[in-house]
C-alpha positions in Angstrom: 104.4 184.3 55.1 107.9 182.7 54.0 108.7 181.7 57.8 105.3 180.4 57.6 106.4 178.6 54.1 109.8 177.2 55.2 108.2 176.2 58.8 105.7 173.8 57.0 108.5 172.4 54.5 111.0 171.7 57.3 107.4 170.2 58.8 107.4 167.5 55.7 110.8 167.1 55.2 110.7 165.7 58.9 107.9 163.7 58.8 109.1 161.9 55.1 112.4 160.8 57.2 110.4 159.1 59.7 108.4 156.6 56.6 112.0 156.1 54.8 115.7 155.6 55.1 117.8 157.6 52.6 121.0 155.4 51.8 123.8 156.3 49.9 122.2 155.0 46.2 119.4 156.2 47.2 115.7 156.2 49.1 114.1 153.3 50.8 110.5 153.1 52.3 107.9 150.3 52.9 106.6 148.5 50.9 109.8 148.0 48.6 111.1 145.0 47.7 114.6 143.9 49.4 116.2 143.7 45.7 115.5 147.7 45.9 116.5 147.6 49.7 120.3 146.2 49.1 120.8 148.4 45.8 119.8 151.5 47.1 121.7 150.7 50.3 124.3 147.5 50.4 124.8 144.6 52.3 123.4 145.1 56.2 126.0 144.4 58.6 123.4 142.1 60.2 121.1 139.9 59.4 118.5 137.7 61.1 115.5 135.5 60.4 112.7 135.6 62.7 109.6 133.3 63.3 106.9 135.0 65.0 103.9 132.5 66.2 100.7 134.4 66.1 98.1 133.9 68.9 94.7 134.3 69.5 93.2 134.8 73.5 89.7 133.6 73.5 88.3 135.1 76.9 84.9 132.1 77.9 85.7 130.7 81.1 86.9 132.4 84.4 90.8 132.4 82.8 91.6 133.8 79.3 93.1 130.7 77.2 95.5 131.2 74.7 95.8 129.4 71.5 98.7 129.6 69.1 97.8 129.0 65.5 99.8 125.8 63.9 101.9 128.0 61.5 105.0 130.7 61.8 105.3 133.7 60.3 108.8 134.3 58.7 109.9 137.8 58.8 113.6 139.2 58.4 115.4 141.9 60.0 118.7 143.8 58.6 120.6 146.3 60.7 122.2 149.0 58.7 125.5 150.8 60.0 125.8 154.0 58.5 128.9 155.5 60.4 129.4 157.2 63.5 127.8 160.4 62.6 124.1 158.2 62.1 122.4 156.3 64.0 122.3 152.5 63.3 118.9 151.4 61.6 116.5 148.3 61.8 114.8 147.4 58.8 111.7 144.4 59.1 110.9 142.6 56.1 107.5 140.5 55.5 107.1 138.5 52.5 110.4 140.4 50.6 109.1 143.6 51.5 110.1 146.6 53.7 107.6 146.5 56.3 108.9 148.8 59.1 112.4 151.3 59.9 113.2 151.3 63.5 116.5 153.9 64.5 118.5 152.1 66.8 121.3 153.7 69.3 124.6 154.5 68.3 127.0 151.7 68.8 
């Protein structure tokens, strides 16, 4: 029963570091604000604004056409350096927010 027990919390404990990033002041996950983001973890040692230009493929004729609607969407992505004993980490922001952590390879 407790190998059953400890088996099931290693189980969580693993699947809780995929949805956050723990930093050193503290634990970030999506959804929180980047205020949160650089006090529970610091300045990124990168950062970079993206513009992503949705599309829609409408498929009537013998060729799908595809049309790019007339806006951008601004998003933002920080890459956090941890040390050489972690791996690097992506963080995406939409609209202030944590949206996604990626782990990145060691430099």
């Amino acid at each position: 029963m407790i190998g059953r027990t400890l088996g099931f919390l290693l189980l969580l404990t693993a699947s809780a570091g995929a949805e956050a990033l723990r930093c050193k002041n503290g634990l970030v996950a999506p959804g929180d604000h980047k205020v949160e983001v650089l006090a529970a973890c610091g300045e990124p040692v990168f950062r970079e604004e993206v513009v992503e230009y949705p599309f829609r493929v409408a498929h009537g004729g013998r060729l799908p056409q595809v049309e790019y609607l007339p806006f951008g969407l601004v998003s933002e992505e920080w890459v956090y350096d941890f040390g050489p004993q972690r791996f690097r980490q992506l963080l995406r922001f939409r609209s202030n927010r944590l949206a996604a952590i990626e782990t990145l390879s060691k430099p």
